[in-house]
Kinemage of the C-alpha trace (Angstrom):
@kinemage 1
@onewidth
@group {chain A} dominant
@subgroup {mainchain}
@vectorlist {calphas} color= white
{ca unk a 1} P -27.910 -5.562 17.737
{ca unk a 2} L -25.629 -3.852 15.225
{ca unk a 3} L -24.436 -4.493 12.051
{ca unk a 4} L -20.617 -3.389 10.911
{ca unk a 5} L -20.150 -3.638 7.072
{ca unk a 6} L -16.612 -3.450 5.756
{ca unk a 7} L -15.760 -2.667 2.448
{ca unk a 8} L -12.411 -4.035 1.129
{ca unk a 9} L -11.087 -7.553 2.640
{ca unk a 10} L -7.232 -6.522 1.876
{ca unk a 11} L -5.283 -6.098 4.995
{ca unk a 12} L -6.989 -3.007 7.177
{ca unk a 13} L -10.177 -4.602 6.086
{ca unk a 14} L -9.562 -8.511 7.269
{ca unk a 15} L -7.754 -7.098 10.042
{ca unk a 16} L -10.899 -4.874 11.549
{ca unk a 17} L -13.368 -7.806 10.577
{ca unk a 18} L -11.133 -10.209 12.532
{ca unk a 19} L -11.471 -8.360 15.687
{ca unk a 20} L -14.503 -7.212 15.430
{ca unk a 21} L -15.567 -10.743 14.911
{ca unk a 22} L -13.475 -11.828 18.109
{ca unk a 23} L -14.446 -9.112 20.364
{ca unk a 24} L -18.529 -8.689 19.480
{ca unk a 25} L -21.518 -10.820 20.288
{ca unk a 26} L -22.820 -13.107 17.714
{ca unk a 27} L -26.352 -11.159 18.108
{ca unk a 28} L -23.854 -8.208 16.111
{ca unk a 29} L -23.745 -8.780 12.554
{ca unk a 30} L -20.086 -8.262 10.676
{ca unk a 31} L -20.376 -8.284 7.273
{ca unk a 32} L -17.465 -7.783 4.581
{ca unk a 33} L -18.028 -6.475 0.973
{ca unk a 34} L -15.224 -6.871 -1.333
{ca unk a 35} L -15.081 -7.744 -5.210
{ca unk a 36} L -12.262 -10.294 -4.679
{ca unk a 37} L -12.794 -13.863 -3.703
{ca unk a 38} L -9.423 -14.130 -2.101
{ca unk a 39} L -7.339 -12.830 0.414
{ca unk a 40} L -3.559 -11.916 -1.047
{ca unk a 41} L -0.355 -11.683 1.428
{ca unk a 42} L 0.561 -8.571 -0.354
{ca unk a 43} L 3.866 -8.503 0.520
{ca unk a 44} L 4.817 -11.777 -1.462
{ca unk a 45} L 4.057 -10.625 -4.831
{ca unk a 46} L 7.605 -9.333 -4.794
{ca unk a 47} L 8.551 -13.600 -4.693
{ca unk a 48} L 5.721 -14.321 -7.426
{ca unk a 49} L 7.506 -12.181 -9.225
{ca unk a 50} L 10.628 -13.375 -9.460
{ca unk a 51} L 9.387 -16.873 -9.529
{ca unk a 52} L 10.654 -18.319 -6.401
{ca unk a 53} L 6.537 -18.687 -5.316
{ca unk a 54} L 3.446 -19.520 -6.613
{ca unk a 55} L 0.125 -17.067 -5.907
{ca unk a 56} L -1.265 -19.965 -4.379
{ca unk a 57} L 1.533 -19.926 -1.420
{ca unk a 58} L 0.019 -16.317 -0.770
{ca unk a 59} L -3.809 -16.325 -1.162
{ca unk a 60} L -6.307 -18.331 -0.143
{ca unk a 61} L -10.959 -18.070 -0.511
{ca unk a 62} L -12.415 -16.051 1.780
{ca unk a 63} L -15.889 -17.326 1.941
{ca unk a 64} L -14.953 -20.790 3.569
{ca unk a 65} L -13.198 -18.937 6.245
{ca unk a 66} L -16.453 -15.981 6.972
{ca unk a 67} L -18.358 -18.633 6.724
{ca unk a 68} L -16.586 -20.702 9.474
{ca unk a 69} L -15.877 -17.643 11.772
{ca unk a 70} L -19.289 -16.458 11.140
{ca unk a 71} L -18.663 -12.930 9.174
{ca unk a 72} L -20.752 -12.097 6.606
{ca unk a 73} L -19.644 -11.748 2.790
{ca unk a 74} L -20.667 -10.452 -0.257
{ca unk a 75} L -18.763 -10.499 -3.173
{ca unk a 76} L -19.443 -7.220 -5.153
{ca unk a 77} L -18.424 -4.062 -5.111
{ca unk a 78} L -19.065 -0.407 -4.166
{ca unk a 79} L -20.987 2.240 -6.037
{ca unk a 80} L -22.131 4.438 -4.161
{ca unk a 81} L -22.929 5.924 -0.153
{ca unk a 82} L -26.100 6.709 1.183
{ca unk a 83} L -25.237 7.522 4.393
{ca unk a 84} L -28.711 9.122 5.578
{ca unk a 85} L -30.553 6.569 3.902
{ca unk a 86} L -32.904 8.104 1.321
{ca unk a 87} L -36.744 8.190 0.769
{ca unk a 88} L -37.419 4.584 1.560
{ca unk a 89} L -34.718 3.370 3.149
{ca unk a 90} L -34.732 4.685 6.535
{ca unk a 91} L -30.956 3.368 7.819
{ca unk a 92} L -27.780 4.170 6.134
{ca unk a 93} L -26.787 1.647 3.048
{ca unk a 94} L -23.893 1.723 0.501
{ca unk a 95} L -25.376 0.297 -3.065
{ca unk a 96} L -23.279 -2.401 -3.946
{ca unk a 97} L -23.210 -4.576 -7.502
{ca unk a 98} L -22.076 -8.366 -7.614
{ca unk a 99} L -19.436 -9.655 -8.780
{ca unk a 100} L -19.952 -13.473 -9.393
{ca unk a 101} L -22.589 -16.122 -9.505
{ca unk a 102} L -25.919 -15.820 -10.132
{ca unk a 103} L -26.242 -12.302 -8.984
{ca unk a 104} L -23.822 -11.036 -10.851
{ca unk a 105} L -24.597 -7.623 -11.788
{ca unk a 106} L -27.231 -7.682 -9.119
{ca unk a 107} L -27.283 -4.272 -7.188
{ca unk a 108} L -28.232 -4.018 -3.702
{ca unk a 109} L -28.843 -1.530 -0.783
{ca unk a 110} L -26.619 -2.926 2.083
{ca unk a 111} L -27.483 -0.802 5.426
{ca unk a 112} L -25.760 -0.399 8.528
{ca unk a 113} L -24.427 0.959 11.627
{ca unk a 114} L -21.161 1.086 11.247
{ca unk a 115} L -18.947 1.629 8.273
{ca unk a 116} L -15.426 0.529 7.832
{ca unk a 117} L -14.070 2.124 4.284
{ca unk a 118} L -10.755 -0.090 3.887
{ca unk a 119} L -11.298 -0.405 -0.272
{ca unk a 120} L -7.605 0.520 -0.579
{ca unk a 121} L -6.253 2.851 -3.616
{ca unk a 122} L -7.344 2.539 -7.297
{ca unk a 123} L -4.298 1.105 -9.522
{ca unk a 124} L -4.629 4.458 -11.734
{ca unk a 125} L -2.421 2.947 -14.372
{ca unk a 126} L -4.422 5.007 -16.759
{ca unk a 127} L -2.488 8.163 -15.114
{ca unk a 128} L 0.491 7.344 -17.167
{ca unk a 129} L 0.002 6.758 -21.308
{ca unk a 130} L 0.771 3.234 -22.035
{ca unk a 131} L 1.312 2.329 -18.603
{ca unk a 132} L -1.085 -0.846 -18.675
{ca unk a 133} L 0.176 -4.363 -16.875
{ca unk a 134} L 1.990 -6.962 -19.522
{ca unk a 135} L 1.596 -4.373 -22.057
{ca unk a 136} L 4.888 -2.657 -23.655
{ca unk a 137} L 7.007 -4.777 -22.249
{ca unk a 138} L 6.367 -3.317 -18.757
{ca unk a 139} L 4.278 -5.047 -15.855
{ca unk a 140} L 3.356 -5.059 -12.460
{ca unk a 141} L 3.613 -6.436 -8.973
{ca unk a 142} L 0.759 -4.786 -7.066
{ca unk a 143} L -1.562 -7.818 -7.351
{ca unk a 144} L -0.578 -11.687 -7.308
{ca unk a 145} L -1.908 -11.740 -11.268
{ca unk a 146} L 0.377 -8.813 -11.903
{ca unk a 147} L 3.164 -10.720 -10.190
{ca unk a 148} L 2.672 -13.551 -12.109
{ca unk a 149} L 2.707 -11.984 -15.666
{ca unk a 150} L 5.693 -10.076 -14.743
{ca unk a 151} L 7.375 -13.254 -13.860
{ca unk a 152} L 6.482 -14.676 -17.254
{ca unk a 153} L 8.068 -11.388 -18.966
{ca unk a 154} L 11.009 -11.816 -17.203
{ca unk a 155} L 11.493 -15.276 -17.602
{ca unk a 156} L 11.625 -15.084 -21.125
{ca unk a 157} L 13.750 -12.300 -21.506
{ca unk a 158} L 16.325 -14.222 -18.947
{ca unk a 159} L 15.679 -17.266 -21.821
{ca unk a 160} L 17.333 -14.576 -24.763
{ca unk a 161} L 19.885 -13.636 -22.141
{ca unk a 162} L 21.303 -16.925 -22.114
{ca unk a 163} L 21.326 -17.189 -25.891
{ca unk a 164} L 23.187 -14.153 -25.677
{ca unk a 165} L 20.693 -11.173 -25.723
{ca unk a 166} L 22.393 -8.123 -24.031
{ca unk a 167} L 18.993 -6.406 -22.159
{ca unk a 168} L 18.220 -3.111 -20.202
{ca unk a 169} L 15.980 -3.511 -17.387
{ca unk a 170} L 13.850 -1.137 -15.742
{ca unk a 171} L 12.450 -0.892 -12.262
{ca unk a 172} L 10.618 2.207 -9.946
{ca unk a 173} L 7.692 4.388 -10.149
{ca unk a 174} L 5.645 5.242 -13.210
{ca unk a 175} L 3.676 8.270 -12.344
{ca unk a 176} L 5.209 11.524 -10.728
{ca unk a 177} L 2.848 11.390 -7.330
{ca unk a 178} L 3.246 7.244 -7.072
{ca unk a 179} L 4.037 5.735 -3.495
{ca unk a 180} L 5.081 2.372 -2.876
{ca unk a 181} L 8.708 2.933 -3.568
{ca unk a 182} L 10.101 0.395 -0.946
{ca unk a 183} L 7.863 -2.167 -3.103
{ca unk a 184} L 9.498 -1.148 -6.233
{ca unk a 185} L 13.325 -1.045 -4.192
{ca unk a 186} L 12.748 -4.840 -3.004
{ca unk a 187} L 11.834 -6.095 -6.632
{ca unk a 188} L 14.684 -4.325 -8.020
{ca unk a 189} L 16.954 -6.234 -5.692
{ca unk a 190} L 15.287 -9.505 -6.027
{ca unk a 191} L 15.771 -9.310 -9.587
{ca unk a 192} L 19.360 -8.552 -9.631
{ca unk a 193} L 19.672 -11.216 -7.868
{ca unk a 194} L 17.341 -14.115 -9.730
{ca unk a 195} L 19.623 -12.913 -12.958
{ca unk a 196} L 23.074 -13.892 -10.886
{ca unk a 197} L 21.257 -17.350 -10.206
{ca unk a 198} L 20.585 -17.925 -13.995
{ca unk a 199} L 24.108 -16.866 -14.582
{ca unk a 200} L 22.920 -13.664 -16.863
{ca unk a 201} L 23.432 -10.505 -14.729
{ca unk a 202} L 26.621 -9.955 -17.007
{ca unk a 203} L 24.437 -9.425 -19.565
{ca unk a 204} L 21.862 -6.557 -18.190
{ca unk a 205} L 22.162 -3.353 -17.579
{ca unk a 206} L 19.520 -2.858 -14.448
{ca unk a 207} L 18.424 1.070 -13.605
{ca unk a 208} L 16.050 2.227 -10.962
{ca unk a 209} L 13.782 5.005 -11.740
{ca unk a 210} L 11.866 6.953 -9.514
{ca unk a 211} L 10.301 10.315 -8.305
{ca unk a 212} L 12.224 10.518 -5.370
{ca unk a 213} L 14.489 13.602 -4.612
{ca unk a 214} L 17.264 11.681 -2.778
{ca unk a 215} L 17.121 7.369 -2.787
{ca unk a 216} L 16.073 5.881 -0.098
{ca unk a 217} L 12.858 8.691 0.384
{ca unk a 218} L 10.517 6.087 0.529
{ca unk a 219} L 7.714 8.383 0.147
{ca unk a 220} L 8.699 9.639 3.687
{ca unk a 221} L 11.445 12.019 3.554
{ca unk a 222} L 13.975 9.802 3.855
{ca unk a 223} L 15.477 8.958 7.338
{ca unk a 224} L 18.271 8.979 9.486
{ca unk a 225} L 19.160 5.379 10.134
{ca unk a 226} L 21.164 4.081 13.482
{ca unk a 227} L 23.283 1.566 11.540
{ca unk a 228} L 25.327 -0.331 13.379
{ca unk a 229} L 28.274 1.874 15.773
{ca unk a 230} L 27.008 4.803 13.526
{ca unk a 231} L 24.081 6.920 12.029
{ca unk a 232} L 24.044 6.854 8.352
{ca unk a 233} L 21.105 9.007 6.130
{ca unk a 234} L 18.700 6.605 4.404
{ca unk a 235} L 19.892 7.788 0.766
{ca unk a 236} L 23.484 7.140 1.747
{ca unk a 237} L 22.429 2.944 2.579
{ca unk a 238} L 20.462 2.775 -0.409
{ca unk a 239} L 23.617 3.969 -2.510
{ca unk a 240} L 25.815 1.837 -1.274
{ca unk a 241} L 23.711 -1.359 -1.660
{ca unk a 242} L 23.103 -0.056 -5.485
{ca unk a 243} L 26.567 0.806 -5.976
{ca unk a 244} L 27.467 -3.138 -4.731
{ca unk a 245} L 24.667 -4.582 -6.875
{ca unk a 246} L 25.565 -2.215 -9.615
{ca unk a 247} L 22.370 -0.951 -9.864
{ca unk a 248} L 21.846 2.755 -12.016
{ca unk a 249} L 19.644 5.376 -11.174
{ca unk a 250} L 17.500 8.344 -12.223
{ca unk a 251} L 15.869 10.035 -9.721
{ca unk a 252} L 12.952 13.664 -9.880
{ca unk a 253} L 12.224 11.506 -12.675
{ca unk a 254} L 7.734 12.088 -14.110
{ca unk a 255} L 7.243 9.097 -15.878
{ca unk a 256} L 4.707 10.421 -18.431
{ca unk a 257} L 4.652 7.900 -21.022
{ca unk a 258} L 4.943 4.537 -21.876
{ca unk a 259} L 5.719 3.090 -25.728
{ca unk a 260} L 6.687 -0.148 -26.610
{ca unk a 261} L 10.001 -0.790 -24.526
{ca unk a 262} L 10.173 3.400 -24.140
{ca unk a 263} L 9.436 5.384 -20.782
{ca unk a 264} L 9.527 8.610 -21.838
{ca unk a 265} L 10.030 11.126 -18.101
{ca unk a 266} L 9.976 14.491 -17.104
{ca unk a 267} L 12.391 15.720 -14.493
{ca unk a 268} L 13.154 17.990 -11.951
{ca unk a 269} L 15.377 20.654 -14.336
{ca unk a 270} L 12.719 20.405 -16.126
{ca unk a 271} L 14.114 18.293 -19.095
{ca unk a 272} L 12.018 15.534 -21.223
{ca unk a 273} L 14.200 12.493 -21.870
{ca unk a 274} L 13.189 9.075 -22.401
{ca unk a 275} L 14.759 5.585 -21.105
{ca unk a 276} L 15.051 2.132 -23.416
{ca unk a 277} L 13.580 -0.831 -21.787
{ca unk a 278} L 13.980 -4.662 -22.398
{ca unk a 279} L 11.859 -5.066 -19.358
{ca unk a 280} L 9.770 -2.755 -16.850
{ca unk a 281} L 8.366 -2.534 -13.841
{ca unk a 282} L 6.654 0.465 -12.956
{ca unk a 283} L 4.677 0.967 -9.380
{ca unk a 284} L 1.600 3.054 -11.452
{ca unk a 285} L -0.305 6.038 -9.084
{ca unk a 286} L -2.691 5.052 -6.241
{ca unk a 287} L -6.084 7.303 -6.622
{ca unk a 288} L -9.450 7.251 -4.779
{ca unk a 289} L -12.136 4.969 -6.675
{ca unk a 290} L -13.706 7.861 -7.633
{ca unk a 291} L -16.892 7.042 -5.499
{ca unk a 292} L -20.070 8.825 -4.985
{ca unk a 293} L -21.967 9.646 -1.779
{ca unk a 294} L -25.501 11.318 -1.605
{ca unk a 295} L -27.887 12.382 0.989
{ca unk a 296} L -31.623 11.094 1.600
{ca unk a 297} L -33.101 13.412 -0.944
{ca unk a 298} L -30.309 12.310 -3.701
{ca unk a 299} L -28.350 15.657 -3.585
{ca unk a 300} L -24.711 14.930 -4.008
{ca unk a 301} L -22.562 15.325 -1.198
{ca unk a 302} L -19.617 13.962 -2.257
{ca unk a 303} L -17.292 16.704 -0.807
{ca unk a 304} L -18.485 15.576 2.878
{ca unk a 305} L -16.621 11.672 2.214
{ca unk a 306} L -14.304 11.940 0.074
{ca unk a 307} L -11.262 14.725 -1.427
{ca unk a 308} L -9.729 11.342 -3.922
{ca unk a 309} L -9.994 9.353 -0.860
{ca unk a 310} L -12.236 9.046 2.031
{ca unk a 311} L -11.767 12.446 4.299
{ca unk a 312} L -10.911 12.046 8.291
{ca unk a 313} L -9.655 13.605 10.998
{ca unk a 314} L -6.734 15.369 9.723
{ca unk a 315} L -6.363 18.466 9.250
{ca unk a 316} L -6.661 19.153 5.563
{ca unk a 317} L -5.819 23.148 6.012
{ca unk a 318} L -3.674 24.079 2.873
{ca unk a 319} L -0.360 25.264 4.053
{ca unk a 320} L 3.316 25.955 2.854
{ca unk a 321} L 5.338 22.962 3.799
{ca unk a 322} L 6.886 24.586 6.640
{ca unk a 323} L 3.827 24.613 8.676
{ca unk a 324} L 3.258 20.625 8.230
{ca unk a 325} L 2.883 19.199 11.067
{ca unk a 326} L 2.411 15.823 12.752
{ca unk a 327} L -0.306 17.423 14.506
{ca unk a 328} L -1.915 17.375 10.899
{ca unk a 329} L -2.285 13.564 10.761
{ca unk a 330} L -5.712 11.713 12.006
{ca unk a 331} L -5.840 9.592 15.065
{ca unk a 332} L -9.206 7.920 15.109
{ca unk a 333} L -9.918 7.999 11.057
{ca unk a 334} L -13.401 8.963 12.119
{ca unk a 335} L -15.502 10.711 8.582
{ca unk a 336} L -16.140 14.238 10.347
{ca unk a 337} L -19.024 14.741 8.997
{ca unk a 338} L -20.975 11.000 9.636
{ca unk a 339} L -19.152 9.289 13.297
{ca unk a 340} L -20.078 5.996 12.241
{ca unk a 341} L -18.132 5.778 9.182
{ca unk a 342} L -14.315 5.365 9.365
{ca unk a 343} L -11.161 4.811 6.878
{ca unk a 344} L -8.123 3.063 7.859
{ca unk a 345} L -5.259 2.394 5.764
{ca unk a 346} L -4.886 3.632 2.223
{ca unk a 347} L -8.403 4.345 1.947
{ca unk a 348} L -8.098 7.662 4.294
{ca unk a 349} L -7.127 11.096 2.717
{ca unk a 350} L -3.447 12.136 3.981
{ca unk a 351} L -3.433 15.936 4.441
{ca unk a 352} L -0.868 15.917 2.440
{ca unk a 353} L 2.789 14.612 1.695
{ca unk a 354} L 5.609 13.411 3.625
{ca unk a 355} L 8.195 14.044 1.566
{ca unk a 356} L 9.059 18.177 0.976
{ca unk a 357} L 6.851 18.986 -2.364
{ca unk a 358} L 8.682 19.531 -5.385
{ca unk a 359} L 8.055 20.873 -9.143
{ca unk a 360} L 10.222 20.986 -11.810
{ca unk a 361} L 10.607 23.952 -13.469
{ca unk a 362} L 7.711 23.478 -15.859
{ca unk a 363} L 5.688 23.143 -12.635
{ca unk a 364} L 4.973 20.186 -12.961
{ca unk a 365} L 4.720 18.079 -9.157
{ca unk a 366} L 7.108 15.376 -8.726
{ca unk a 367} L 6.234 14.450 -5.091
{ca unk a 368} L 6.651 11.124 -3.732
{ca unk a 369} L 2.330 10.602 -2.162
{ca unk a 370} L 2.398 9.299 1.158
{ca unk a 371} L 2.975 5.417 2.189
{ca unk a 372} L 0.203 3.814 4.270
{ca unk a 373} L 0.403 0.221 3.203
{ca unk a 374} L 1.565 -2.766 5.541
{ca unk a 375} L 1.717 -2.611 8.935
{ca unk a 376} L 0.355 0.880 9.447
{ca unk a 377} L -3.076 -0.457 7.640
{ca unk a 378} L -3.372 -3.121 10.146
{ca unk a 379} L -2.725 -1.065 12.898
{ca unk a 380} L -4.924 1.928 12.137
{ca unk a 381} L -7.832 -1.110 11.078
{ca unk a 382} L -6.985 -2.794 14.876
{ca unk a 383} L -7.888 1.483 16.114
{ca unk a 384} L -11.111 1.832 14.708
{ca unk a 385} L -12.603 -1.839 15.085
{ca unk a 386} L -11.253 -1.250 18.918
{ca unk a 387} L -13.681 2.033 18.899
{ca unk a 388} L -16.597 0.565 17.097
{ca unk a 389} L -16.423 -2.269 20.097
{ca unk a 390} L -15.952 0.151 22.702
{ca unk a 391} L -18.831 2.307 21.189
{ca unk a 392} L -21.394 -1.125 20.887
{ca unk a 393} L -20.480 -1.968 24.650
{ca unk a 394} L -20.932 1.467 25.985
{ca unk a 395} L -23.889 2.423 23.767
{ca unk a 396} L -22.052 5.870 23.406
{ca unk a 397} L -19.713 6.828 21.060
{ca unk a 398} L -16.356 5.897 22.179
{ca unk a 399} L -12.592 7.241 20.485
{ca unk a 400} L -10.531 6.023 22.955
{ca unk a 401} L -8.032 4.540 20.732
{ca unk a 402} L -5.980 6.703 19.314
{ca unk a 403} L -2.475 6.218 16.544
{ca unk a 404} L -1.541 8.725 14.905
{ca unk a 405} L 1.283 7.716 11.884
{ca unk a 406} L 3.035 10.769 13.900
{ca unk a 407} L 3.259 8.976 16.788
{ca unk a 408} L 3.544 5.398 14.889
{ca unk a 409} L 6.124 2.883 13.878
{ca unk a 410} L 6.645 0.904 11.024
{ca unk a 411} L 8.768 -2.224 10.482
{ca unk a 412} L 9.826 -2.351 6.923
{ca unk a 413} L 11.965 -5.742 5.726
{ca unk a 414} L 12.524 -5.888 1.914
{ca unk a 415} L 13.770 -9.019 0.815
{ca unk a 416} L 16.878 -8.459 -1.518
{ca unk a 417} L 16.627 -11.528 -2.826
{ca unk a 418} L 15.365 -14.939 -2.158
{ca unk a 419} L 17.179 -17.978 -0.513
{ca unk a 420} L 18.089 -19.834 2.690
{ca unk a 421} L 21.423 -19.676 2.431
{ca unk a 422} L 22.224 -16.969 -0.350
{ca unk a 423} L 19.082 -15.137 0.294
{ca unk a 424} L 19.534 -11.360 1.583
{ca unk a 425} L 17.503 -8.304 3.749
{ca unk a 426} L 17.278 -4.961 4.505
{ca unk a 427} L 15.943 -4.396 7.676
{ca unk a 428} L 14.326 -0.740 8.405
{ca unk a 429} L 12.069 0.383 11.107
{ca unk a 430} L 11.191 3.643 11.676
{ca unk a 431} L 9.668 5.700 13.827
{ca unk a 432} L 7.521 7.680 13.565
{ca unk a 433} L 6.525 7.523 10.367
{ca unk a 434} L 5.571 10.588 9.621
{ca unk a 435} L 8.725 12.667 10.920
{ca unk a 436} L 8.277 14.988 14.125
{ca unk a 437} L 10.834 17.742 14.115
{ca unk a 438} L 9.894 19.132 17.080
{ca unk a 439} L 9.945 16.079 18.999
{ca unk a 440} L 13.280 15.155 17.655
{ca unk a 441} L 15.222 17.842 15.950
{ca unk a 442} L 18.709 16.589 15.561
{ca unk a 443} L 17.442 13.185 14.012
{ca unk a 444} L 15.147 14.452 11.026
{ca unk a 445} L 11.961 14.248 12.941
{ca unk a 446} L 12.922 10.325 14.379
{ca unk a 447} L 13.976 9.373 17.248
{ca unk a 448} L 17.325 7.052 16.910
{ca unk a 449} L 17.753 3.364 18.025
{ca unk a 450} L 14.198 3.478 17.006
{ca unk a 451} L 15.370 4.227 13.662
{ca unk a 452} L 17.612 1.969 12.023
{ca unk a 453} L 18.626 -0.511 8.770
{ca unk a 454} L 20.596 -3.508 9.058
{ca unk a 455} L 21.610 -5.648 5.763
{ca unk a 456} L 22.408 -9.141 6.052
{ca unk a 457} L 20.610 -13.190 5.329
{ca unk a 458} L 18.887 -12.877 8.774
{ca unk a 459} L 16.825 -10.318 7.142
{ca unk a 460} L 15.508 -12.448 4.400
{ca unk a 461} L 14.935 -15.203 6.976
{ca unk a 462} L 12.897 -12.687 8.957
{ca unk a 463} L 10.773 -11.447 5.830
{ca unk a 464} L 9.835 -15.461 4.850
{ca unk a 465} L 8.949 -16.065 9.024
{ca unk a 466} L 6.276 -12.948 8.679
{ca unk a 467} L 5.026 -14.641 5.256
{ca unk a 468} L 3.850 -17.597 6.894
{ca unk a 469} L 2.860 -15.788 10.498
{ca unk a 470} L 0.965 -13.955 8.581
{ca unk a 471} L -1.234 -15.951 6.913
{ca unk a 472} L -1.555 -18.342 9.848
{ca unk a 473} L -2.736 -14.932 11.283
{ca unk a 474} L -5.346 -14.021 8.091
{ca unk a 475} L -6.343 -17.853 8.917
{ca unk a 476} L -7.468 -17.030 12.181
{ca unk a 477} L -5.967 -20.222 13.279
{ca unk a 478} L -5.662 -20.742 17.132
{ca unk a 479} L -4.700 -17.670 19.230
{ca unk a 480} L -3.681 -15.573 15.775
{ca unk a 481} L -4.904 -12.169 17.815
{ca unk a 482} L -1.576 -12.558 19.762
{ca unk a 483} L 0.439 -11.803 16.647
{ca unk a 484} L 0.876 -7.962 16.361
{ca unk a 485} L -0.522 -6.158 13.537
């Protein structure tokens, strides 16, 4: 028998617990560890908001639905790896604290046999003075509670806006390493929009903010999109649905510090200037936890798990951006040091950036980090429960699948604003994501047809089908395995 503990029940770590579950014996124990009692639809936050859906449309409890499908759960959370055990615990454990209930503060050694690190990124608002959610007039969408007290900021400045309030709103990234942009890009748009519905956008001056070199970057160097009859550079389709919306923007911007309805930015010549806010929304930096790891005498070794976040099989060589390579990324997010831990999703260590690095000229980085939200966290949690089943069955160590995010696609729809019938999309899918120039030279790294945006309503339609196949998929309801990560 074996036991699999995963830590983190957001989307890599549901989506290897799932399978696992699916694929494995009930004499194998699969056990999740997370400090939330719910399961979120990420995605959807965008929609809370803007107030066109509740949190309770994207989330649902997670221990009626283990408990039914037979996984294990503990609500608590990590605090440190023990992955030789120590002097009386023979096995490897993680100590883990409680959350809730009756044990709540309870700590715990939790062996096993296989580890799954999917605990996601650390919201390191902290990164950026002031930068704390519903505080200074800026906010959030990263969590469904975030969502929702953004939603209440913005409702109430739309309520001065129609008794004539003239407001400057501000939407992007508040540190200069943050990723998420395309989250950021999508709640811009919805909110333009949600202001023409209440009749107000004449009165708001909307400006997007972020670290990127060139819009439309996405943390990923940006892309050259088939689009339509033609190929069109991602920055260039990003303009022109900002320039239509009327959208501003500042871009090589640092965000360094956040007053009361002041973001005060560093950029890329190297000049401190600051931007006026009625209303913010800034995506904050995504760090490691921070977590320790020791051996079985209790000597730290830290540096063999983690560099922020959990190290893999990339190559983390230091090298001039010229001599990145796709070759560089991990295919089996396998810890080097102990095979039976892994990291998929947002919890692995890139080797470093996608887009080119840049510093302003007080040398200070304003890099875009690397995306690995969405559908390249399910995927790359679907590769390693795959090889922890393969390894169980073969009762060898197997690494047969392999998905590298050099050899990977991504789907990306951003809703650009809710409705049926006046609701909007942009559609982008690229691949791969991390750009191979010697595969495809001519293309920036992508291959084309592969590679392309549309705009239009079907696009929204398409983004609100995936909400609800989804979470009929996070359900596990009937045959949900057939639905693609």
């Amino acid at each position: 028998m074996s036991k699999i503990v995963i830590l983190g029940a957001g989307i890599s770590g549901h989506v290897a617990a799932s399978h696992l579950r699916r694929k494995l014996g009930k004499e194998h124990e699969v056990l999740v560890v997370s400090p939330n009692s719910n399961y979120q639809w990420i995605p959807s936050n965008i929609w809370v908001g803007v107030g066109r859906m509740k949190s309770k449309e994207l989330l649902f409890p997670l221990t009626p639905l283990y408990k039914k499908k037979n996984i294990g759960f503990k609500q608590a959370k990590v605090v440190s790896f023990h992955p030789e055990g120590d002097a009386t615990e023979s096995k490897p454990y993680v100590m883990v604290e409680y959350m809730a209930g009756e044990e709540k503060d309870k700590r715990e050694k939790v062996n096993y046999d296989y580890l799954i690190n999917a605990t996601g990124p650390k919201l390191a608002f902290d990164l950026t003075e002031g930068l704390n959610p519903g505080t200074n007039r800026a906010y959030s969408v990263c969590t469904y509670s975030h969502a929702e007290h953004a939603w209440k900021g913005l409702e109430s400045l739309i309520k001065e806006m129609k008794n004539g309030k003239k407001a400057k709103i501000l939407i992007g990234t508040g540190h200069a390493k943050a990723t998420c942009q395309g989250a950021a890009f999508e709640y811009i748009l919805n909110v333009e929009q949600e202001l023409k519905r209440h009749k107000v956008r004449d009165m708001a001056e909307i400006t997007w903010i972020s670290n990127e070199f060139k819009l439309g970057d996405f943390g990923m160097d940006g892309m050259l999109l088939s689009y339509g009859n033609k190929t069109m550079p991602s920055f260039e389709m990003v303009e022109m649905v900002f320039r239509d919306r009327g959208i501003k923007w500042i871009l090589g911007a640092a965000v360094t510090k956040i007053e009361d309805g002041v973001a005060h930015y560093e950029n890329l010549d190297g000049e401190f200037k600051s931007e006026n806010y009625d209303f913010a929304m800034l995506i904050p930096s995504f760090a490691g936890h921070g977590f320790k790891a020791f051996d079985k005498n209790q000597i730290d070794i830290t540096e063999k798990l983690f560099k922020g976040f959990m190290l893999v099989d990339a190559d983390y060589t230091v090298k001039p951006y010229e001599e990145w390579s796709v070759k560089d990324w991990p295919e089996t997010y396998q810890n080097p040091s102990y095979p039976n831990i892994f990291a998929p999703g947002i919890a692995f260590a890139p080797p470093h950036a996608i887009s080119k690095p840049r510093k302003s000229k007080n040398g200070t980085d304003i890099t875009p980090a690397p995306p690995r939200t969405g559908m390249p966290s399910g995927i790359t949690a679907k590769i390693v429960a795959d090889n922890i089943i393969d390894s169980i069955k073969s009762n060898h160590v197997s690494l047969n699948h392999r998905g590298s995010m050099g050899n990977m696609g991504a789907a990306c729809i951003a809703s650009a604003g809710f409705g049926l019938t006046a609701g909007s999309g942009i559609s982008i899918t690229t691949y791969p994501i991390v750009p191979d120039y010697e595969k495809y030279p001519d293309s920036q790294g992508r291959q084309l047809g592969k590679t392309f945006g549309e705009i239009g309503l079907a696009g929204h339609w398409l983004k609100l089908l995936l909400h609800y196949v989804f979470i009929y998929k996070a359900k596990m309801k009937p045959f949900w395995w057939l639905i693609p990560e």
